[in-house]
C-alpha positions in Angstrom: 45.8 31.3 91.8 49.4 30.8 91.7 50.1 33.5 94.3 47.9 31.2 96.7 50.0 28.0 95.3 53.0 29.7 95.9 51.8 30.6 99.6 50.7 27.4 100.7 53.7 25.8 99.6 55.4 28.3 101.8 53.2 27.5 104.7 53.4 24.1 104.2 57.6 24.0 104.0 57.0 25.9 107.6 55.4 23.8 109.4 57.4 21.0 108.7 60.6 22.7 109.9 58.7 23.8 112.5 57.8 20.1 113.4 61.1 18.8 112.4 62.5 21.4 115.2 64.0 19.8 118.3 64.1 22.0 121.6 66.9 22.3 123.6 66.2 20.7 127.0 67.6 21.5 130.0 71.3 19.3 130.8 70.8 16.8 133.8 73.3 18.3 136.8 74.9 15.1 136.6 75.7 13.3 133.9 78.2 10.2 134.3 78.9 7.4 131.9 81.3 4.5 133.1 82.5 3.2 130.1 86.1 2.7 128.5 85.5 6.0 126.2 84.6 7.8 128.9 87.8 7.0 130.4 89.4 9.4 128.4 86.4 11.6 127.1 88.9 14.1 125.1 89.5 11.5 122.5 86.5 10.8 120.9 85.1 14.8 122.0 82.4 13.4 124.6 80.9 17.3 125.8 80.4 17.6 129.9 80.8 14.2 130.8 81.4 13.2 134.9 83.5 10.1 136.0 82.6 8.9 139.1 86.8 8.2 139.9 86.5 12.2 140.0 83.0 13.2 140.3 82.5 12.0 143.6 84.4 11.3 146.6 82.4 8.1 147.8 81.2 5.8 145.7 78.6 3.1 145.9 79.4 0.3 148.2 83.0 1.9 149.6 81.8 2.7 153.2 84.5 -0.1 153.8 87.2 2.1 152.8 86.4 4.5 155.1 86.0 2.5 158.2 88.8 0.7 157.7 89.8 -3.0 158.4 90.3 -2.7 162.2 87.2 -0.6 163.1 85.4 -1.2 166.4 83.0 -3.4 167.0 80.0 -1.0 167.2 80.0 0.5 163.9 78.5 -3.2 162.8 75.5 -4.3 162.5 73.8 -6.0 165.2 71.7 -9.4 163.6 69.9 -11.7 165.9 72.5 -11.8 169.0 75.9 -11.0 167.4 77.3 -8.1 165.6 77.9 -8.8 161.8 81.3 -7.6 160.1 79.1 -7.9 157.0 76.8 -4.8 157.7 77.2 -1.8 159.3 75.1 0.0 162.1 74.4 3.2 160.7 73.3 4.7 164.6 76.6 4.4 165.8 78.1 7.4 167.4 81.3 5.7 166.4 80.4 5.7 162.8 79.6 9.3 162.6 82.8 9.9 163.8 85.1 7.8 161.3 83.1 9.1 158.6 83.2 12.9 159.8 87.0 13.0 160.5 87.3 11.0 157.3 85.3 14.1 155.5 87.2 16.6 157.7 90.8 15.2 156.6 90.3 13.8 152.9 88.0 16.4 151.7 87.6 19.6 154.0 84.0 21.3 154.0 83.2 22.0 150.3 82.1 20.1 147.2 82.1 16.3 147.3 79.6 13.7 146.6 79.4 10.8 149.4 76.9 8.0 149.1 76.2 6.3 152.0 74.9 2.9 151.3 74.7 -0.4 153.4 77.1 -3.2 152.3 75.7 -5.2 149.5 73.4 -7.6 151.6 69.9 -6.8 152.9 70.9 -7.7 156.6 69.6 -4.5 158.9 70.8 -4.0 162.2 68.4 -4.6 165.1 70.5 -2.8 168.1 68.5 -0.6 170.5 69.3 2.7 169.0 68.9 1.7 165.0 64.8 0.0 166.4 64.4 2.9 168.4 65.5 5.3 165.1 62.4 3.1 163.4 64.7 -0.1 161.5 62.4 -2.6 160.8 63.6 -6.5 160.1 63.5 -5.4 156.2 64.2 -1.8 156.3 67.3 0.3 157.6 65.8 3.3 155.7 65.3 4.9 159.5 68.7 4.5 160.6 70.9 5.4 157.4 68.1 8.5 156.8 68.8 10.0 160.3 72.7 9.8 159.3 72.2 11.1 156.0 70.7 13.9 157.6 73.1 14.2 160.2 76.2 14.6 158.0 74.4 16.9 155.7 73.5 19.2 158.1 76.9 19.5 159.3 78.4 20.2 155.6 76.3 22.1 153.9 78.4 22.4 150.8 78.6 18.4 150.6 75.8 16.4 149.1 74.9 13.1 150.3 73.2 10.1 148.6 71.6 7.4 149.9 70.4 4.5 147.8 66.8 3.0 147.0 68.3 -0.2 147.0 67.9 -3.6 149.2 66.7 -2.7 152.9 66.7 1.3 151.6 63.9 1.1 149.2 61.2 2.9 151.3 62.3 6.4 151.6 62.0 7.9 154.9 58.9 8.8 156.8 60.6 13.0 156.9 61.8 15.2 154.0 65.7 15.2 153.5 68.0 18.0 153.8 68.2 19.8 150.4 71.6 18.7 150.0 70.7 14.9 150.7 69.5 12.5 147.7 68.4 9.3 146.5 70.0 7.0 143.9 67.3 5.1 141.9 68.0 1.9 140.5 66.5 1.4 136.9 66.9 -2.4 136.3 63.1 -2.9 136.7 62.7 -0.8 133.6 62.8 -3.1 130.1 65.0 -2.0 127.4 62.5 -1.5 125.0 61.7 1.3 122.9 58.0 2.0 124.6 58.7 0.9 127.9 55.9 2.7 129.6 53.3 -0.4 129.4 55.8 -2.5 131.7 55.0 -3.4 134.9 58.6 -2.8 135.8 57.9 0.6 135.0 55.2 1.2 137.1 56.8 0.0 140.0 59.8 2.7 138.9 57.7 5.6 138.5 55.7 5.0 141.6 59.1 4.4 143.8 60.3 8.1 141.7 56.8 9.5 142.8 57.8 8.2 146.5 61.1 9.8 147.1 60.2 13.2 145.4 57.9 13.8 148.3 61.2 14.0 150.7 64.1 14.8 148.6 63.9 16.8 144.8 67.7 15.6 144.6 67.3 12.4 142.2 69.6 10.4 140.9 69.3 7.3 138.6 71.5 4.0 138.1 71.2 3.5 134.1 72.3 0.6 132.6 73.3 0.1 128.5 74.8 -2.8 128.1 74.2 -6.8 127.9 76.1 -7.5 131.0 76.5 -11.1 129.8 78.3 -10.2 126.1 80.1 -6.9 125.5 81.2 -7.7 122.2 77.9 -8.0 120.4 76.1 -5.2 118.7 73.7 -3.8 121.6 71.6 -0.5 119.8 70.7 1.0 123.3 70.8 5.2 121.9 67.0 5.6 121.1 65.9 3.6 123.4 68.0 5.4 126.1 66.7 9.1 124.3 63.0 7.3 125.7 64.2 6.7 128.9 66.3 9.9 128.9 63.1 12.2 128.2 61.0 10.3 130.6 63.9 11.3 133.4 63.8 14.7 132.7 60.0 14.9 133.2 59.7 12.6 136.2 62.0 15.3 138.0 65.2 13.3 137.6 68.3 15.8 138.0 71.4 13.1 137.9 72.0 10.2 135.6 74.9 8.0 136.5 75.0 5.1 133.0 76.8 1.9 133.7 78.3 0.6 131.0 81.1 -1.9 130.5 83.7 -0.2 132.9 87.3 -0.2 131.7 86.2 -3.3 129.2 86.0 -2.6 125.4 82.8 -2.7 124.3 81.6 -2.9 120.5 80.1 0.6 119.9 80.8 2.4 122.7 82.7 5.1 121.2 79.7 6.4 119.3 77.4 5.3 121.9 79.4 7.3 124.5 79.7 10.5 122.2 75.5 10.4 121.4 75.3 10.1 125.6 77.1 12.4 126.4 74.8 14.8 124.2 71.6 13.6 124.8 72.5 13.9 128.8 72.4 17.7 127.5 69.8 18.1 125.4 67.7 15.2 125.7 66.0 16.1 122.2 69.2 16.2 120.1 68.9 14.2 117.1 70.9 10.3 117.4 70.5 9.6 113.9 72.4 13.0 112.7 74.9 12.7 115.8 75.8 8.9 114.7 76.8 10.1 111.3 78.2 13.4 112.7 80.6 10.9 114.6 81.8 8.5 112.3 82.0 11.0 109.7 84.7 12.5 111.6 86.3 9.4 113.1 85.8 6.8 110.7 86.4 9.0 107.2 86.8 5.6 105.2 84.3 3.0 106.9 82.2 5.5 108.3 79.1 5.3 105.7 79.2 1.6 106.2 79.5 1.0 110.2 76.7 4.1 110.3 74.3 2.2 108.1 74.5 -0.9 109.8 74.6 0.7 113.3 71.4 3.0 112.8 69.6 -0.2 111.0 70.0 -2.1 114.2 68.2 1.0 116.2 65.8 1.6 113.7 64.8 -2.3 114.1 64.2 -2.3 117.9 62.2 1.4 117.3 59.7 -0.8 115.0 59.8 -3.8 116.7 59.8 -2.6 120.2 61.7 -5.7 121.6 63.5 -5.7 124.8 66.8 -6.1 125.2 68.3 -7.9 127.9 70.8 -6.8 130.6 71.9 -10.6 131.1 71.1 -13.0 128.0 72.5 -15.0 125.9 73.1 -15.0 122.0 69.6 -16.7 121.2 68.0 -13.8 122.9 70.2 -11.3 121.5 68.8 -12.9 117.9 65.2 -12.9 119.0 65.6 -9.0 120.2 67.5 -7.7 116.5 70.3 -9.4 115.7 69.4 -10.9 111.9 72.9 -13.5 112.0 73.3 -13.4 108.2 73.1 -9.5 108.4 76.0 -9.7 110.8 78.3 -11.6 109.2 77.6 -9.7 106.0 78.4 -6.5 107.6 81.3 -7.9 109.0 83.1 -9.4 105.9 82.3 -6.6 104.2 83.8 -3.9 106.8 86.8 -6.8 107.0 87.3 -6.5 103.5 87.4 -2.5 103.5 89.5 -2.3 106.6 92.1 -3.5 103.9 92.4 0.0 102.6 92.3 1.7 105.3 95.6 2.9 107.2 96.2 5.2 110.6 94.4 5.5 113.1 91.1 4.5 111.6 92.8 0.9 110.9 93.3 0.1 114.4 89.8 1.2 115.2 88.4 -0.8 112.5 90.7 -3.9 113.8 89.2 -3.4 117.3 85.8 -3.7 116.0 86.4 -7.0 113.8 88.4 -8.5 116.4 85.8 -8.2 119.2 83.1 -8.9 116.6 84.9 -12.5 115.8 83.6 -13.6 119.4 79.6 -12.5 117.8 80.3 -14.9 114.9 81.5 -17.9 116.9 78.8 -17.4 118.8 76.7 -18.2 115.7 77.7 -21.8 114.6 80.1 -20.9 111.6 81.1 -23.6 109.6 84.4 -25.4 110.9 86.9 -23.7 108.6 85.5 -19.8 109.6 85.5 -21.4 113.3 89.2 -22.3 112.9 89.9 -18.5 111.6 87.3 -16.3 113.7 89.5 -17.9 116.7 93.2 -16.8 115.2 91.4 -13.2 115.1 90.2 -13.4 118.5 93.3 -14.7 119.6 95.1 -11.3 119.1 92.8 -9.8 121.6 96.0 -9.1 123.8 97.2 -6.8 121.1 93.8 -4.3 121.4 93.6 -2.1 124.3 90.8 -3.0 126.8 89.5 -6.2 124.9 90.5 -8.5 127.7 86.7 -9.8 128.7 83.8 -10.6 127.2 81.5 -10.4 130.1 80.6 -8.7 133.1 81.7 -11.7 135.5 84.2 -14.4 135.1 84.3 -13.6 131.4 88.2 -13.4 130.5 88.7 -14.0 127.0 91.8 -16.0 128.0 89.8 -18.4 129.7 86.9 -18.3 127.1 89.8 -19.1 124.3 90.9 -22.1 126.5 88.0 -23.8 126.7 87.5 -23.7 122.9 
């Protein structure tokens, strides 16, 4: 009897490290973050990471760098009777040239990335040769296919993107060179935990379903931020490990994650660090990797930013609230944000940072300082109010804390209206 106790104990400790057992997926081929740590990956050790500065030699809407400001006339769009300095005509044999001799001098004939996008409008030209190519009033698909095709045929090496985006939604009606690809927008797709019951992404995974059919080269545009406040907590990692996984079996091979640019964001250093794993091994475990970061960078304060960090993403696991790209503070609340929570967690850390010296100081400092902007955000009495804004204040003093937001949101100009 105690021979079979002993076994089935044995079996039983087994199978649970067999079911604790992550495998290793395969890496995406391209794996770009564009946020501040990613600026320089070396510091914080993000593994693998692109930039798109390097990473690719045309980037989103930049067409307009390549034609120049005193292009001709024919490489715009035609709209009702005119031609329209606003959009391009993507038949032009005067546009195939700039771009070629453009490629031919900048880059020569191997290994670039070039996406070529209309301008950011949903104007298509109507000239003969762009109808006659198949451009509708609502799509350009046609016209910007047939030059996709065109300029990957002629370099091989290259790859070229075009984007499912405004009048380039539909993909084209023929398969794309092997070295030609879509970039897929994900902004229809919640940031929830279980997104899949969304109608948003539906309408994803059928557009996904569209464009494998002429191109297995697929790229997404990820977002992980609130694009309306960078400073507040946003707990994005496990929800992006969902969205991550679902990638990799939809047939995704690129992911390109916007974050907040060159602008300090709370969290991004650990957020960049787990991203940059999870882009290679979508299964890696975020909880162990959070700790394995600020056990490493945050020796003193570590235990405690961990504890509160992982207790924000374990909240929007169990709760599976969305979280928006562009809200404000009352729907941050309603997501996971629990206000007296936050300000515990902040005097708290406040008060440690007080022992702490080096390099882990000025991290710490950051990450109250940004945080300050949070708590006036949630009504503090008048005499916090009047010390929250001395802290913010010193924002010139921390490198990349200059806005808040994604547009018009200068923290000089926020200060001044307070």
């Amino acid at each position: 009897m105690r021979l079979l106790h002993l076994l089935s104990i044995t079996l039983l400790l087994l199978s649970s490290c067999g079911q604790a057992a992550q495998p290793v997926a395969k890496p995406f081929d391209f794996r770009a973050l564009c946020t501040p740590t990613n600026a320089k990956p070396e510091v914080f050790g993000l593994e693998s990471t692109h930039n798109v500065d390097n990473d690719w030699a045309l980037w989103g809407h930049n067409l307009w760098k390549v034609i120049g400001k005193d292009a001709p006339e024919e490489v715009y769009a035609m709209v009702g009777t005119k031609r329209d300095k606003t959009q391009y005509c993507f038949s032009s044999p005067k546009l195939h040239t700039i771009i070629t001799e453009w490629i031919d001098d900048q880059w020569g004939p191997k290994g670039g990335r070039f996406t070529i996008m209309p301008a950011d409008n949903k104007k298509v030209c109507q000239c003969e040769q762009c109808r006659a190519a198949g451009n509708t009033a609502d799509s350009a698909t046609p016209a910007v296919a047939a030059l996709l095709t065109k300029l990957a045929a002629k370099y091989p090496e290259h790859q070229f993107f075009m984007t499912a985006y405004h009048s380039t939604k539909q993909p084209p009606t023929r398969k794309l060179p092997s070295n030609a690809g879509v970039m897929l927008s994900t902004m229809d797709i919640p940031m929830r935990y279980i997104f899949e019951e969304s109608a948003g992404y539906r309408r994803f995974n059928t557009m996904v379903e569209a464009w494998k059919k002429v191109t297995p080269l697929l790229y997404v545009w990820e977002y992980d931020r609130n694009f309306d406040d960078y400073l507040t907590p946003y707990p994005c990692l496990m929800i992006m490990q969902q969205r991550l996984k679902y990638y990799q079996k939809a047939g995704i091979t690129g992911v390109f994650i916007n974050g907040s640019g060159d602008d300090y964001s709370t969290f991004d250093d650990v957020q960049s660090y787990v991203l940059s794993r999870l882009l290679l091994n979508v299964n890696a475990d975020v909880e162990a990797l959070v700790r394995q970061f600020y056990d490493k960078y945050y020796p003193e304060c570590g235990t405690m930013i961990g504890d509160y960090y992982l207790s924000l993403e374990k909240k929007l696991s169990r709760t599976n609230r969305v979280m928006p790209y562009y809200g404000t503070i009352a729907e941050t609340i309603a997501a996971y944000l629990d206000p007296d929570e936050f300000v515990d967690f902040w005097i708290k850390l406040d008060k440690k940072s007080k022992s702490v010296s080096g390099t882990e100081r000025q991290l710490v400092n950051r990450m109250l300082t940004a945080m300050a902007y949070t708590r006036l955000q949630l009504k503090p009495s008048e005499d916090d109010r009047a010390e929250l804004l001395l802290i913010l204040k010193d924002y010139k003093s921390v490198p990349g804390l200059l806005n808040y937001k994604e547009t018009n949101g200068s923290l000089e100009k926020y200060l001044k209206g307070k």
